[in-house]
C-alpha positions as CSV (number, residue, x, y, z in Angstrom):
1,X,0.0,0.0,0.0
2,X,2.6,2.8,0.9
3,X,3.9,2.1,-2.8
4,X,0.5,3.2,-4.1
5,X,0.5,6.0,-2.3
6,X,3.8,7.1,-3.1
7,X,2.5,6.8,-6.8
8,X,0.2,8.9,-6.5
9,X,1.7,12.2,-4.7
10,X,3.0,13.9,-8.0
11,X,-0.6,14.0,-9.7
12,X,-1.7,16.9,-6.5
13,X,2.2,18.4,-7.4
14,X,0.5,18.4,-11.2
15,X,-2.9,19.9,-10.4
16,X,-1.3,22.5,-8.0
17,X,1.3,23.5,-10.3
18,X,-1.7,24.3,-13.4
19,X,-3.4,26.0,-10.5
20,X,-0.8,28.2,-9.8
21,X,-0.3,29.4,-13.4
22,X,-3.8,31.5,-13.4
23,X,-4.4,31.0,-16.7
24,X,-7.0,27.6,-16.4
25,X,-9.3,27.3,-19.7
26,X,-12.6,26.4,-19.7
27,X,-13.2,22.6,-19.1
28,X,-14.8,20.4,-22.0
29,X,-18.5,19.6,-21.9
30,X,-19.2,16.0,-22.0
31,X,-22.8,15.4,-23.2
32,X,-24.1,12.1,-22.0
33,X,-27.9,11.5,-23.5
34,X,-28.4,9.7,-20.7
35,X,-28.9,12.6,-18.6
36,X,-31.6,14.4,-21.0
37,X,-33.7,15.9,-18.5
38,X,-31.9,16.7,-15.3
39,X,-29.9,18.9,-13.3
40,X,-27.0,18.8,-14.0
41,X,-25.4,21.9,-13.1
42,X,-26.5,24.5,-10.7
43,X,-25.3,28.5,-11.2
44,X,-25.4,30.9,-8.1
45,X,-25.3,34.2,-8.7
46,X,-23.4,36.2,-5.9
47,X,-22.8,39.7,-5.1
48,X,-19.2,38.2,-4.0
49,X,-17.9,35.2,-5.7
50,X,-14.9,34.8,-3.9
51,X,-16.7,35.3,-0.1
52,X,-19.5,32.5,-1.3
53,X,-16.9,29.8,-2.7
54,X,-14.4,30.0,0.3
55,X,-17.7,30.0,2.6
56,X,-19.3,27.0,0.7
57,X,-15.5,25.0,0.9
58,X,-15.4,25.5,4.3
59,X,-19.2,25.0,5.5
60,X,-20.3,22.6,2.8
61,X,-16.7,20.4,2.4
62,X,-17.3,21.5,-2.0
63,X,-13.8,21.3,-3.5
64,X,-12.9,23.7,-6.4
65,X,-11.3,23.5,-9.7
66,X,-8.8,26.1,-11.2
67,X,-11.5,29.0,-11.8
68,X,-11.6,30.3,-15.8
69,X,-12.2,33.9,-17.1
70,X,-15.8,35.5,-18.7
71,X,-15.9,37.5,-21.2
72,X,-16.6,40.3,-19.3
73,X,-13.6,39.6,-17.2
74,X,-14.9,38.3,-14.1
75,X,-13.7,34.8,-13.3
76,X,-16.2,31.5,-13.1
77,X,-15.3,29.5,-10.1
78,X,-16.3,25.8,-11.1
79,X,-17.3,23.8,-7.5
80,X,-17.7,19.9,-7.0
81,X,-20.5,18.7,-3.9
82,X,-20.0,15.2,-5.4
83,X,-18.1,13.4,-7.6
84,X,-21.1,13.4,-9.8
85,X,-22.6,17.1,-9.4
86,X,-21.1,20.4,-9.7
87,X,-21.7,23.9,-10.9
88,X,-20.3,27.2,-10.7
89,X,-20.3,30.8,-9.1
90,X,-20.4,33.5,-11.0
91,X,-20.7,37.6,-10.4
92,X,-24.8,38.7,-10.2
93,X,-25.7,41.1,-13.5
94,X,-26.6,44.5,-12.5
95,X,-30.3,43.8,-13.1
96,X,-30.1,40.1,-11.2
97,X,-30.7,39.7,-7.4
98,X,-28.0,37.1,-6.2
99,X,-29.8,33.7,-6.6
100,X,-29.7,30.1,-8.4
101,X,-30.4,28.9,-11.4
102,X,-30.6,25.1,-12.1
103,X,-29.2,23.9,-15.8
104,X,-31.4,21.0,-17.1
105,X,-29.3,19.1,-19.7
106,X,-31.4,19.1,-23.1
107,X,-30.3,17.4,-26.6
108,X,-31.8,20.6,-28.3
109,X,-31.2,24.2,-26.4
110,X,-32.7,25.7,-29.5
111,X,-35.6,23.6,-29.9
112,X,-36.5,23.1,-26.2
113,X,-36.0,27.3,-25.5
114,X,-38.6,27.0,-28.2
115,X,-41.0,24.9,-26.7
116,X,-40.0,26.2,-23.0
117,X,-41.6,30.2,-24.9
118,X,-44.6,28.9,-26.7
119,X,-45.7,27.0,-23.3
120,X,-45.6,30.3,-21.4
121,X,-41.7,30.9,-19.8
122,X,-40.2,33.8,-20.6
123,X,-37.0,34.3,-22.5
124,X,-34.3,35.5,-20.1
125,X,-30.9,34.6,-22.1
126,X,-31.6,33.4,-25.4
127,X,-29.2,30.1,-27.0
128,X,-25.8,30.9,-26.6
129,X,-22.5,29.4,-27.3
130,X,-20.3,28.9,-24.0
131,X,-17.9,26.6,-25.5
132,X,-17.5,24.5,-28.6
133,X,-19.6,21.6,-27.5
134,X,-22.3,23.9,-25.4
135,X,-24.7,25.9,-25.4
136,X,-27.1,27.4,-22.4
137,X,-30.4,29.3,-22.5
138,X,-32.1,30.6,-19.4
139,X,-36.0,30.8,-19.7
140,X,-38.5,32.2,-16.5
141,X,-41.0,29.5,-15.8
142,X,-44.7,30.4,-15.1
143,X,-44.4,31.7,-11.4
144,X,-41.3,33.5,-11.9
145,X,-38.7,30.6,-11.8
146,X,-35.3,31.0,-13.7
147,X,-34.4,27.5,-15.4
148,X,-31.5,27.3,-17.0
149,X,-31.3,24.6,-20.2
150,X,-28.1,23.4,-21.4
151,X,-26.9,20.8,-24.2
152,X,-24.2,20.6,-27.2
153,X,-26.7,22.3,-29.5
């Protein structure tokens, strides 16, 4: 057994060096039809990103992963509760009181924003590109709920 753990300290050495470099890129989507229809990613919107991830490692035991840039130059800090669920904290908009917004994996972002519209939601962030495999749409649910929809196309 020690030799298995002494085969495995210079993958942390790995993962803290790329951390310490700043410079992390977005991680790849990996769609999984499979998971059509649940959450699988949950976005909070904070006033503070940085106060609400070092809160949530220390009172909730989530882990983090090297944090990537926005467009808008804000930072996303991707968190882990699970080795099967995640999302990320991200800077509020102006207009946006701090909040959550669950991501419901689709095969069709275009198609079910669509259907999400003509069945009464309202169109908050239209399909849009985040990376080259995905694309996220937020639509308001009758009753004021923000859902967010996400999928490769």
């Amino acid at each position: 057994m020690a030799k298995k753990k002494a085969a495995r300290k210079p993958a942390p050495k790995a993962k803290a060096k790329a951390k310490s470099k700043g410079k992390a890129k977005a991680p790849k989507s990996q769609y999984n039809p499979a998971l059509d229809s649940w959450i699988t990613h949950t976005e909070l919107a904070s006033t503070d990103p940085d106060a609400t991830g070092k809160w949530a490692a220390k009172v909730l035991g989530w882990t983090f992963r090297p944090s990537f840039p926005m467009p808008d130059g804000s930072k996303y800090l991707l968190f882990m509760y699970s080795e099967k669920g995640g999302g990320g904290i991200r800077v509020n908009d102006p207009q946006e009181l701090p909040g959550t917004v669950p991501y419901v994996q689709v095969g069709n972002v275009k198609k079910v924003f669509d259907k999400a519209i003509k069945a009464g939601a309202e169109a908050m962030m239209p399909p849009s590109p985040v990376m080259a495999d995905l694309v996220i749409a937020i639509v308001r649910a009758p009753g004021g709920v923000p859902i967010g929809l996400a999928g490769p196309k």
